[in-house]
C-alpha positions in Angstrom: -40.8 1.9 34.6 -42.8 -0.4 32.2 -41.0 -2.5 30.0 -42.3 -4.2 26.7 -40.8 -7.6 25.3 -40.5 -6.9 21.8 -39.3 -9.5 18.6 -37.3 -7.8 16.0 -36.6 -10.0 13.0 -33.2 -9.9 11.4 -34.8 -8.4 8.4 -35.6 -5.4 9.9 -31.8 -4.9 11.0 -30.9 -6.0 7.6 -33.1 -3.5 5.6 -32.2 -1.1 8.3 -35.5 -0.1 9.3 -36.1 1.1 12.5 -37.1 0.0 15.6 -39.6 2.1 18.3 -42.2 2.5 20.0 -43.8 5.5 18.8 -47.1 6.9 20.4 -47.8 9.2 17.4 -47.1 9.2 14.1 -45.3 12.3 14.6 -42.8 11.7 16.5 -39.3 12.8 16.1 -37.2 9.6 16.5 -33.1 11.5 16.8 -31.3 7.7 16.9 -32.8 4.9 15.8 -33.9 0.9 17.3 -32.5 -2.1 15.3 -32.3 -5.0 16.8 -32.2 -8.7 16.0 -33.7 -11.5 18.4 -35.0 -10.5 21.5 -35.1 -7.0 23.2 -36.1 -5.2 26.1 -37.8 -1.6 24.3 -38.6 1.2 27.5 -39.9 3.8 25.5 -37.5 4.9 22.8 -34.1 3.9 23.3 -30.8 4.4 21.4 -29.8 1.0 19.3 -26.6 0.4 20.9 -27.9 0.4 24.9 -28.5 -3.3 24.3 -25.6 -4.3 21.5 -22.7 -6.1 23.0 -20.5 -3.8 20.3 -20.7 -0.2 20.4 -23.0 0.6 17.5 -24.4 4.3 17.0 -27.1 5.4 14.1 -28.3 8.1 12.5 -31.3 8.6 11.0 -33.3 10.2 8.0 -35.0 12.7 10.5 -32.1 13.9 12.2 -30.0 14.1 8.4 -32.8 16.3 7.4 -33.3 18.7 10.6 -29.1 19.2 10.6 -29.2 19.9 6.8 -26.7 17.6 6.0 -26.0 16.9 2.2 -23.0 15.2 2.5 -21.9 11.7 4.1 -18.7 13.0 5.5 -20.3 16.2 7.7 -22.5 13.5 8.5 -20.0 11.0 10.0 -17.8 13.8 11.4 -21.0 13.6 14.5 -20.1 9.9 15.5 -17.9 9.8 18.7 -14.4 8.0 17.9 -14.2 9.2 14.4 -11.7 11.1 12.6 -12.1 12.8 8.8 -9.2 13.9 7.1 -10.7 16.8 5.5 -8.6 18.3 2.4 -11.0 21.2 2.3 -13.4 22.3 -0.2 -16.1 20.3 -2.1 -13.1 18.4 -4.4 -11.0 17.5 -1.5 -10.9 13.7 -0.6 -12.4 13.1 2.6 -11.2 9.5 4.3 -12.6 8.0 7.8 -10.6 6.5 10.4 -12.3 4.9 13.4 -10.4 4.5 17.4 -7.0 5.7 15.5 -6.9 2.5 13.4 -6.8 4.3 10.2 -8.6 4.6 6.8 -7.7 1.5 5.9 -9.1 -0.7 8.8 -13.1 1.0 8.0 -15.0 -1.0 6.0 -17.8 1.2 4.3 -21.3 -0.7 3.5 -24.0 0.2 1.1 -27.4 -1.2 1.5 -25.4 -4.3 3.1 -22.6 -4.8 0.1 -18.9 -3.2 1.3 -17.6 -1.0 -1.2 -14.1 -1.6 -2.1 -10.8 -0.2 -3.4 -8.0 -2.3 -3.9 -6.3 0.0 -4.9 -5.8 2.8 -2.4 -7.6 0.6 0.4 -9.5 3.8 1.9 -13.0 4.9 0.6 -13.3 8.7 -0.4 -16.4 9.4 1.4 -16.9 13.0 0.3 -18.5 11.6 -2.5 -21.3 10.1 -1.4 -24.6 12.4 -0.9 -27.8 11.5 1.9 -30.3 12.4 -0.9 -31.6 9.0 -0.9 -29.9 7.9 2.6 -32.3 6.2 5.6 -30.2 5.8 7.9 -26.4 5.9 8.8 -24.5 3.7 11.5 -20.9 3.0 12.6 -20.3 0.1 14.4 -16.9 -1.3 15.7 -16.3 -4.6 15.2 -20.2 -6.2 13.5 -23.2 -5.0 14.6 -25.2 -8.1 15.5 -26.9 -8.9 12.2 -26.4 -12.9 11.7 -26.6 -12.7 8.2 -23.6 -10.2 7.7 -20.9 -10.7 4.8 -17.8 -12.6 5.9 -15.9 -8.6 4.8 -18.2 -7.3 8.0 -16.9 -9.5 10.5 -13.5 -9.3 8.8 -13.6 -5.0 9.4 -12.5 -3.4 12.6 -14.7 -0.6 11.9 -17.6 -0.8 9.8 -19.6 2.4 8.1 -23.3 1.2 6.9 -25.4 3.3 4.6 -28.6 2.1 4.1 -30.9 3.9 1.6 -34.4 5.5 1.9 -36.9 2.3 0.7 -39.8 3.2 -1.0 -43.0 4.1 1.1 -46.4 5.3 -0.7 -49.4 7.2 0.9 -52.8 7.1 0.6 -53.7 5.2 -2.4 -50.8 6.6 -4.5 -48.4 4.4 -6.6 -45.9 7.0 -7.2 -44.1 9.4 -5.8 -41.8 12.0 -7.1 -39.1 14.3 -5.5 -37.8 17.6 -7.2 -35.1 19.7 -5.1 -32.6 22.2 -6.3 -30.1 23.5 -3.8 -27.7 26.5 -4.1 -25.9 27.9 -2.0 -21.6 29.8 -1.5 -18.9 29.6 -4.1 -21.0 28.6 -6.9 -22.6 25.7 -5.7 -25.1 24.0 -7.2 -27.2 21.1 -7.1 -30.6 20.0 -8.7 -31.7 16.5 -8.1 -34.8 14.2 -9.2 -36.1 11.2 -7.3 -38.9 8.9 -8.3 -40.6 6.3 -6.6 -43.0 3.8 -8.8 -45.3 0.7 -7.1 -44.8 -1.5 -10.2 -47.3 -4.2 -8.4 -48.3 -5.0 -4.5 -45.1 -6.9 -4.2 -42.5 -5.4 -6.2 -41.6 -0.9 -6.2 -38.5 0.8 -8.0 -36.9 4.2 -7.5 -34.4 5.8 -9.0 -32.5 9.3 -8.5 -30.3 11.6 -11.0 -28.2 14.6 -9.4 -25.9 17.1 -10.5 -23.3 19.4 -8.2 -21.2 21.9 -9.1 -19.1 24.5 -7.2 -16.0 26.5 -7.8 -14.8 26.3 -4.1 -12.8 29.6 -4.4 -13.6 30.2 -0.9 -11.7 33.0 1.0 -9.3 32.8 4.0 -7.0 34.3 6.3 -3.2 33.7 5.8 -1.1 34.5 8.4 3.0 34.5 8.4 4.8 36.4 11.8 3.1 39.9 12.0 2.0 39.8 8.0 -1.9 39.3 7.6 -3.7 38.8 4.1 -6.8 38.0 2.2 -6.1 34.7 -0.1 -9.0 32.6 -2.0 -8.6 28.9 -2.3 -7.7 27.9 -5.8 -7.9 24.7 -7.5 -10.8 23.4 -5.7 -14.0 23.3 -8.1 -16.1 20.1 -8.7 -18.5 19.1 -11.2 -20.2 15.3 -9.8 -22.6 13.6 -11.8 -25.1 10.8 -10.0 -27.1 8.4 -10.8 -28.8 5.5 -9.2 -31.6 2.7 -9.7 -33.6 0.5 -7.1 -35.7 -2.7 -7.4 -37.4 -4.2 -4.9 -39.7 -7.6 -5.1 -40.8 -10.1 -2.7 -41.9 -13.1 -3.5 -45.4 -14.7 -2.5 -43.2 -17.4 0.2 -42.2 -13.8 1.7 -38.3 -14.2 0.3 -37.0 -10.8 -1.1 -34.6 -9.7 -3.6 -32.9 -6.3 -4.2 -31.1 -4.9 -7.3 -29.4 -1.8 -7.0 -26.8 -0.1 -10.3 -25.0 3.0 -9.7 -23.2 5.4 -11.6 -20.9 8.5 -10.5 -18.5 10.6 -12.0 -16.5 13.7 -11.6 -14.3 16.2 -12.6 -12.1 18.1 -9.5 -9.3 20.1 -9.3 -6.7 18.7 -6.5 -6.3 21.9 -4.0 -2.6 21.9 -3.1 -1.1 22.8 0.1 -0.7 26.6 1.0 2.8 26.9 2.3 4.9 30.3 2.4 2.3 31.8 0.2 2.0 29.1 -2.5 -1.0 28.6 -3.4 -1.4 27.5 -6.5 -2.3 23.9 -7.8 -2.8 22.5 -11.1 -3.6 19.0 -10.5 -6.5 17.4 -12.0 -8.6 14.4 -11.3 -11.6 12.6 -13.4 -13.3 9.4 -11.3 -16.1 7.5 -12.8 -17.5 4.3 -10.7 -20.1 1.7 -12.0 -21.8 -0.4 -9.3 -24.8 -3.3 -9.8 -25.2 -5.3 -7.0 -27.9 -7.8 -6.0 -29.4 -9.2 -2.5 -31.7 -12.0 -1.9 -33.1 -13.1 1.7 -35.2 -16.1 1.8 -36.9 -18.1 5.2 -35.8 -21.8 4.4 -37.3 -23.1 7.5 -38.6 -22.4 11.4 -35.0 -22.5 12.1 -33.1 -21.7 8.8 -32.6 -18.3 6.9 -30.1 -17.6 4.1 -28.9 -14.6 2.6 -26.9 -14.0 -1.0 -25.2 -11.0 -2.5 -23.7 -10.3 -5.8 -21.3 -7.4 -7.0 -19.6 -5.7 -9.9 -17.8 -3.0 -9.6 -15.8 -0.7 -11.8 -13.6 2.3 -10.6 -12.0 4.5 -13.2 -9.5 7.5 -12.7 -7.3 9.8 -14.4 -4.6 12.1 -12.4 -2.8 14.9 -14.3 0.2 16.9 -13.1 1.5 19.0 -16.0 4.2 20.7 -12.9 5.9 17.3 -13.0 9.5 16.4 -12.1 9.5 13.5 -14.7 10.6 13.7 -18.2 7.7 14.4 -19.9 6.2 18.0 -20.2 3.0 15.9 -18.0 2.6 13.5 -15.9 -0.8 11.3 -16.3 -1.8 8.2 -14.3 -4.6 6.0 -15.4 -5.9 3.6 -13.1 -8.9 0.6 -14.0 -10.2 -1.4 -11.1 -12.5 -4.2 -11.2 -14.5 -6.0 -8.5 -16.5 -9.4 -8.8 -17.9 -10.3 -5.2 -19.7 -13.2 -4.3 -21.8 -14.0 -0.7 -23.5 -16.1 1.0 -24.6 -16.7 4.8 -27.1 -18.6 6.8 -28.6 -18.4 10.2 -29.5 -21.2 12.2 -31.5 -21.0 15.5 -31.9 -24.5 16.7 -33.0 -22.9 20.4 -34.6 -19.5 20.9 -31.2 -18.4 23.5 -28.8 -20.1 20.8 -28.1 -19.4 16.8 -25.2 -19.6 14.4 -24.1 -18.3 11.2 -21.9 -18.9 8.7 -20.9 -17.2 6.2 -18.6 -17.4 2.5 -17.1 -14.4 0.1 -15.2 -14.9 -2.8 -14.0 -11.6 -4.4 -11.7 -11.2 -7.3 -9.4 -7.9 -8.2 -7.9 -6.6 -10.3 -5.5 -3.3 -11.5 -4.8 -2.0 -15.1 -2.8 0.7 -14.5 -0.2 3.0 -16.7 2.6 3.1 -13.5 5.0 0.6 -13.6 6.6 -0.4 -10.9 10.2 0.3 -11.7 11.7 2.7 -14.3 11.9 1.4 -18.0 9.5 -1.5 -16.9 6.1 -3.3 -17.8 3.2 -2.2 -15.5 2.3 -4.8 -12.6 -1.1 -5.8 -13.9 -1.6 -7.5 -10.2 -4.8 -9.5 -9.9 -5.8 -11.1 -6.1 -8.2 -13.5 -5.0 -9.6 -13.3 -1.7 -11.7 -16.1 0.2 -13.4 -14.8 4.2 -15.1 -17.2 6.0 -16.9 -15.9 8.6 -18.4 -18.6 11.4 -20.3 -16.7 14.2 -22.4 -17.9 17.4 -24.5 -16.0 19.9 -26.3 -16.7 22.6 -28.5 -15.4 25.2 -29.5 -16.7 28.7 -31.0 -14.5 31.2 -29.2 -11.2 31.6 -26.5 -12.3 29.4 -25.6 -12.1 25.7 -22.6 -13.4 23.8 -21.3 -13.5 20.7 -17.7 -15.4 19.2 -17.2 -14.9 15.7 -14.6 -16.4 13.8 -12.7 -15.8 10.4 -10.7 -17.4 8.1 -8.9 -15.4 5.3 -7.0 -17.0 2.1 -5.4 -14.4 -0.2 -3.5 -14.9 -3.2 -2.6 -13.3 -6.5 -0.4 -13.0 -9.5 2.0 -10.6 -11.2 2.4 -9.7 -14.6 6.1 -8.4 -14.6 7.4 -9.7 -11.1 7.3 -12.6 -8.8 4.0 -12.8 -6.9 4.2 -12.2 -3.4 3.1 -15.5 -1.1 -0.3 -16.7 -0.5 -1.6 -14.9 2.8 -3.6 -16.8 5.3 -5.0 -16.3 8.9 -7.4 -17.2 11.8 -9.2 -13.3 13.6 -11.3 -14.6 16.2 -13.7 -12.0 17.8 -15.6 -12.7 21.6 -18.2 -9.8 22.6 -20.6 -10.1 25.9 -23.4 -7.9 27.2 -24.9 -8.4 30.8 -28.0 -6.2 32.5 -26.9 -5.3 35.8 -30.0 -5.1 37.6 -33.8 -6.0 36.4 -35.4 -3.1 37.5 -33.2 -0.7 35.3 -31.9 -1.1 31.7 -28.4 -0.6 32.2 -25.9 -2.8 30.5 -22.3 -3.5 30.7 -20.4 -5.0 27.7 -17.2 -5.7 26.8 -15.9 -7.1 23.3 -11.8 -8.5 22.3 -11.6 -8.5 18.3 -8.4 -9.5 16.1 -8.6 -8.1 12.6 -5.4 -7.1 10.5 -5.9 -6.1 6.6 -3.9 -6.9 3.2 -1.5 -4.5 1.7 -3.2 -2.2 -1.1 -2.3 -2.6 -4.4 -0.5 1.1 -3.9 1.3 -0.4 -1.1 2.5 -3.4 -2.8 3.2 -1.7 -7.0 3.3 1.8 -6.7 6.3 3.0 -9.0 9.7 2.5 -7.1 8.2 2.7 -3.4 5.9 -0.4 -3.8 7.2 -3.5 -2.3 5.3 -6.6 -3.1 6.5 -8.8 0.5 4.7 -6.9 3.0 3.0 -8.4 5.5 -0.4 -7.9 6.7 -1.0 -5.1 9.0 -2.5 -6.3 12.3 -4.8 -5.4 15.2 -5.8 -5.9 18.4 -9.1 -4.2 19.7 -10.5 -4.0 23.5 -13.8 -2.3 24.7 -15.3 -2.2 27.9 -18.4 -0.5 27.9 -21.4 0.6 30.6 -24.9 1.4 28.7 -28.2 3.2 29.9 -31.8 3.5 28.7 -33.7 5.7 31.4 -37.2 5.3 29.9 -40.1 7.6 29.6 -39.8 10.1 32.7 -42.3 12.9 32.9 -41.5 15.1 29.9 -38.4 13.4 28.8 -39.6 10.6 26.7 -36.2 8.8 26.1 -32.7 9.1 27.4 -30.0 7.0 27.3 -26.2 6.8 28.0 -23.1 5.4 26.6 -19.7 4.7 27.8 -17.2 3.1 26.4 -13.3 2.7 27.1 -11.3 1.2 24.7 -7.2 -0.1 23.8 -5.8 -0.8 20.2 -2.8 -2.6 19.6 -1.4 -2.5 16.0 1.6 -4.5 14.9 3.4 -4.6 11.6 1.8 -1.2 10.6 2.9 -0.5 7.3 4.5 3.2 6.9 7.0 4.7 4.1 10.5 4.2 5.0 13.5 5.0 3.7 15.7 2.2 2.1 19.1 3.4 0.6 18.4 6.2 -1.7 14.6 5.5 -2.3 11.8 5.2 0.1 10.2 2.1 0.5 6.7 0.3 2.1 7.3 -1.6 5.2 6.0 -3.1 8.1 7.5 -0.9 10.4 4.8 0.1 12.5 4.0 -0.3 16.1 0.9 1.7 17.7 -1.1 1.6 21.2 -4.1 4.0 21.7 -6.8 4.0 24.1 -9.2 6.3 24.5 -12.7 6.6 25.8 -16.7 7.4 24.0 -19.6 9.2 25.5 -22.8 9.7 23.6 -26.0 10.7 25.5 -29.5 10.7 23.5 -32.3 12.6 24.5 -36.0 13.7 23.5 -38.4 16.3 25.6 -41.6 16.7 24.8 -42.7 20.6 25.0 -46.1 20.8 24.9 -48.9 18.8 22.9 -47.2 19.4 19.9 -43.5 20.2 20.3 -40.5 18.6 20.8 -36.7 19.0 21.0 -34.1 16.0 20.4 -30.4 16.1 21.6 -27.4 13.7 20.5 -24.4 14.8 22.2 -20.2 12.7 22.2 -17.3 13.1 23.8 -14.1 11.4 22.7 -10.6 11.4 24.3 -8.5 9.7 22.3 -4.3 8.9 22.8 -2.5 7.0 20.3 1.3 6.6 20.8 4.0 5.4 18.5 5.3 2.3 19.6 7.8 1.3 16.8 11.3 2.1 18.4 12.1 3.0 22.0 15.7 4.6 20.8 13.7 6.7 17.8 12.5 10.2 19.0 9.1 9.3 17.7 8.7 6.8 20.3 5.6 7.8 22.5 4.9 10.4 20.2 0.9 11.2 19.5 -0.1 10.2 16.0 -0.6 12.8 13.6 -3.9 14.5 13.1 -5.3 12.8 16.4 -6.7 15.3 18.9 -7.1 14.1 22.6 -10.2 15.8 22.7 -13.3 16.1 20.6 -17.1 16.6 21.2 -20.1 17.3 18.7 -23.5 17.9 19.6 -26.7 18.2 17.9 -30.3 19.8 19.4 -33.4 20.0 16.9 -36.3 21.7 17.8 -39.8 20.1 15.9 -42.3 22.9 16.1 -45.8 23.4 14.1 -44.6 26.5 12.9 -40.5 25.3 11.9 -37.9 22.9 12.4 -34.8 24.6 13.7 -31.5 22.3 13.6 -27.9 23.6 15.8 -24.9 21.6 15.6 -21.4 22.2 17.7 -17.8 20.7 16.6 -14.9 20.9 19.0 -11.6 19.1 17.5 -8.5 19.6 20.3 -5.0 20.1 19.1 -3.3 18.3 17.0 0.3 17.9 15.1 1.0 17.4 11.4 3.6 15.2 12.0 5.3 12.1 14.3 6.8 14.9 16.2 5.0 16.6 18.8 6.9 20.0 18.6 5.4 23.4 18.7 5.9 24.1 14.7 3.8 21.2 14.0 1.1 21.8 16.1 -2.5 22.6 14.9 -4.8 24.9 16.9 -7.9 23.4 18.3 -11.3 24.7 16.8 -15.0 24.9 17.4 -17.6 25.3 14.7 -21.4 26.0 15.0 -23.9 25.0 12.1 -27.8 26.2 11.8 -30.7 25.1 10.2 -34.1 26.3 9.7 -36.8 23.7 8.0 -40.5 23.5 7.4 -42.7 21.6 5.0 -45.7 23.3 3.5 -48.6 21.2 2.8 -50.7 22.4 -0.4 -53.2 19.5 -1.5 -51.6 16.6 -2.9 -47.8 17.9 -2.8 -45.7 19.1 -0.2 -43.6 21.5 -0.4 -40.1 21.2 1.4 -37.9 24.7 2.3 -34.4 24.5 4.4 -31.7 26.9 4.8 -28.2 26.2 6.5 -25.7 28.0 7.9 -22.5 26.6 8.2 -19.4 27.8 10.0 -21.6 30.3 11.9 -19.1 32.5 13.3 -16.8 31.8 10.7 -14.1 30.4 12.4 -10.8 29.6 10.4 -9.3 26.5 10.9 -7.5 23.4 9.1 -8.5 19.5 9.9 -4.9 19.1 7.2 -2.4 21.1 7.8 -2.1 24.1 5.1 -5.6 23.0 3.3 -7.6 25.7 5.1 -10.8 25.1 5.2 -14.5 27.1 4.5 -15.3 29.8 6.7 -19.2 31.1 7.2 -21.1 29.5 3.9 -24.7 29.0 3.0 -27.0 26.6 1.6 -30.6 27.3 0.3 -33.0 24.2 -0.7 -35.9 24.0 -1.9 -38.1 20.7 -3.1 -41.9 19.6 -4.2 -42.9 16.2 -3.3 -45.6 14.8 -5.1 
């Protein structure tokens, strides 16, 4: 086996471009290479062989062979991951990472975390791949020194890096028209352009539209009685927009600008329980994003990286079946973000470098709730200051990494007394070692402490919110063995991870009841451990062939801890299977691209109590797609269809939110 000493510069892993050795430029890359400092490259190998964190990518060239649209079927193929799935296109569609929860995943875009104060969970289901790069989920950071002090400070981190602008030939544009359609009314048109403004400085900017009515059909079953229902309530109308600048400066430094605009208009599909299934809630979101990054070589040794961000989050909620006085209830809710960054790298010695890094964010909530009847609403505003001071080091076989953060919250109250400043130390140690020199196998293990703050939600929502929690905190092991076999004959990478891991979370904040009213409190107690498997592969077939496979396996157990006289105690978690596996095979031929995915999710219970009325029947779904580009001139011509839900197998991720059986999705685009 030959191996190549390669030098990947931390802003390739910050830009998120790629790392491989490709032998032609054809040639179907299924997980890609980022590394930063030195690496050993055999071949192609999967990014994460080498991390001391397990780290796992996805990039555009597998998002396009699956025919994936959406970020959330997307992340559904990561090992350790579970989406609560509401069902349909307007359903809200949250991440949870090792059984830490929603909450504890941080969710990055190009770099910046986006952020909700508010709720504290990031609806991913409304985020599209039209102008995505790559995808990866790391847990704990994932070896970048000039992260944000909110990455080191996440247990779980999401990073979506989008699609920068390339040009070919001697063209300084390029322009992207596609129009999907596809089951229930849904349809999307979307228009991307890419403009070379100068040799150092491009732009690109992307519109979409979506629509469907989501009245898909399904089987409802009660004792012996069988019938044909269709969802209700589910239709969505999502409108996109988003702008891109991108300069570098003659001493090499670069700056990125990036605003974004969404909004929509959803129905809320309700629960289908004794055959109810109607639902008349409706929701309106509008977001506004600009955000701003600049990288700049100070010296040999020095390199510093800034980020700016505003945000503002809008939503409406209407109930007109309300229990309250009035004939409707409406909730109005106005977030605002102002975020601040700044870190720097310093490699005094090629095996040793540090970083350090500051945020400053400010939030706040205008709402229409208050917090208790006949009162004022909250109003709460929060500062928060992470400081993030991180070393790593490599000697030999060995890598390390310690990482330390500081965080300082505090905020005020309009109507009540403002909880207490919150302040605390998370220190995080990671190491990777190669076993032998001969073979690139790894082992790693990582100990990380994280906790986060109480939401907004958790500390002001009307008559449950309670403004003295504490935060929730957690305790993450991994032990881990990794593999990069090389080029061998036909097979021109494989690789293999394994990974066992043990959460402890203390002062878990839950709903409890508190004299006649229920309450937030830290009531919690959980231990899961579990265990991650992906494998990577790519065979060569032929001259001009090839097939790729990423395949996972998770078993995951995570007990409730909180009281050993409750009957909860040891009980599963709800909506945690013990079992789940995904695996995706393309096929890259002349003639067409041919893309088959496979879901398994094992049972699972709706509720702390692991009883037989609660349980939820394992499933197993199959998605297809066919691809092929058409090459006429100076345009290309791009043609997909997807099958998903193959053999239309009815199932629920939530309990009574069925989801889509058998659906399909026609696209068709010109690049010019």
């Amino acid at each position: 086996m030959r191996h190549l000493r390669t030098i990947a510069s931390a802003l390739a892993c910050c830009c998120g471009l790629a790392l491989a050795a490709q032998t032609q430029p054809g040639d179907s890359i299924s997980l890609k290479q980022r590394q930063i400092g030195e690496v050993e490259v055999s071949g192609v190998q999967s990014r994460n062989v080498v991390a001391t964190k397990p780290v796992q990518t996805m990039s555009r060239e597998e998002i396009t062979a699956l025919g994936l649209e959406n970020l959330s079927d997307a992340v559904k193929k990561f090992a350790g991951v579970n989406v609560r799935d509401y069902g349909g296109m307007g359903g809200m569609k949250t991440v949870s990472v090792r059984n830490l929860g929603a909450h504890h995943t941080g969710v990055s875009y190009d770099g910046i975390t986006v952020s909700n104060t508010q709720a504290g969970q990031i609806d991913i289901g409304r985020y599209s791949l039209d102008n995505v790069g790559s995808i990866s989920l790391s847990v704990g950071d994932d070896g970048d020194p000039l992260l944000s002090a909110r990455h080191y400070a996440s247990a779980a981190m999401l990073s979506i890096e989008s699609e920068r602008p390339w040009f070919s030939g001697n063209r300084d544009y390029s322009l992207l028209a596609r129009v999907s359609a596809g089951s229930w009314g849904y349809v999307k048109p979307m228009l991307r352009w890419w403009q070379r403004l100068s040799q150092r400085t491009s732009l690109s900017a992307l519109g979409s539209f979506m629509r469907s009515d989501g009245m898909y059909p399904f089987t409802l079953t009660n004792g012996n009685e069988v019938s044909k229902e269709h969802r209700t309530n589910t239709d969505i109308a999502a409108w996109q927009g988003e702008a891109n600048l991108y300069h570098t400066f003659k001493d090499n430094s670069e700056i990125d600008a990036k605003v974004s605009w969404f909004r929509s208009e959803r129905g809320i599909p309700g629960s289908v329980i004794l055959y109810t299934n109607r639902a008349d809630e409706r929701l309106w979101d509008e977001d506004f994003l600009a955000q701003t990054t600049y990288e700049r070589q100070l010296s040999q040794t020095l390199r510093l990286k800034a980020r700016l961000k505003y945000t503002h989050t809008w939503n409406r909620y209407e109930d007109p079946r309300t229990e309250y006085n009035s004939e409707m209830q409406t909730d109005v809710n106005r977030q605002d973000e102002y975020y601040g960054s700044a870190a720097i790298s310093w490699q005094p010695l090629p095996t040793l470098g540090f970083s350090l890094a500051q945020d400053l964010f400010h939030n706040q909530l205008k709402t229409n709730i208050p917090l208790y009847n006949n009162e004022q609403t909250p109003d709460p505003r929060r500062w928060t200051s992470l400081t993030a001071l991180s070393a790593r080091f490599r000697y030999d076989r060995l890598r390390a990494t310690a990482n330390l953060v500081a965080t300082y919250a505090t905020e005020t109250v309009k109507t009540i007394e403002a909880p207490d400043d919150r302040r605390r130390l998370s220190p995080t140690l990671s190491l990777s070692y190669r076993l032998t020199n001969s073979e690139m196998l790894y082992a790693r293990a990582m100990v990380k402490s994280t906790f986060r703050l109480p939401t907004f939600t958790d500390c002001y929502y009307r008559r449950m919110g309670n403004p003295r929690l504490d935060p929730e905190k957690a305790t993450l092991y991994d032990l881990g063995l990794t593999w990069n076999g090389g080029h061998m004959g036909i097979v021109k990478y494989l690789s293999l991870t394994v990974d066992g891991y043990y959460n402890h979370v203390i002062d878990k904040i839950v709903a409890f009841p508190s004299m006649y009213v229920w309450r937030m409190a830290n009531f919690g107690k959980v231990e899961a451990w579990g265990a991650d498997v992906t494998l990577t592969s790519e065979v060569a077939i032929g001259s001009r062939a090839s097939a790729t496979l990423y395949a996972t396996y998770s078993y995951q157990k995570a007990l409730n801890k909180t009281d050993p006289e409750s009957q909860l105690y040891d009980q599963q978690l709800p909506y945690t299977p013990e079992h789940s596996a995904n695996a995706a095979l393309t096929l890259h031929t002349p003639w067409v691209n041919v893309g088959y995915s496979f879901t398994y999710v094992g049972t699972r219970y709706s509720s702390d109590i692991n009883k037989k009325e609660y349980k939820i029947d394992p499933y197993m779904l199959s998605d297809l797609t066919l691809s092929r580009d058409f090459r006429l001139r100076n345009l290309t011509l791009q043609a997909s269809l997807a099958l998903m839900n193959l053999f239309d197998e009815q199932y629920d991720i939530v309990k009574y939110y069925p989801m889509p059986g058998r659906s399909f999705r026609a696209t068709i685009g010109i690049n010019i």
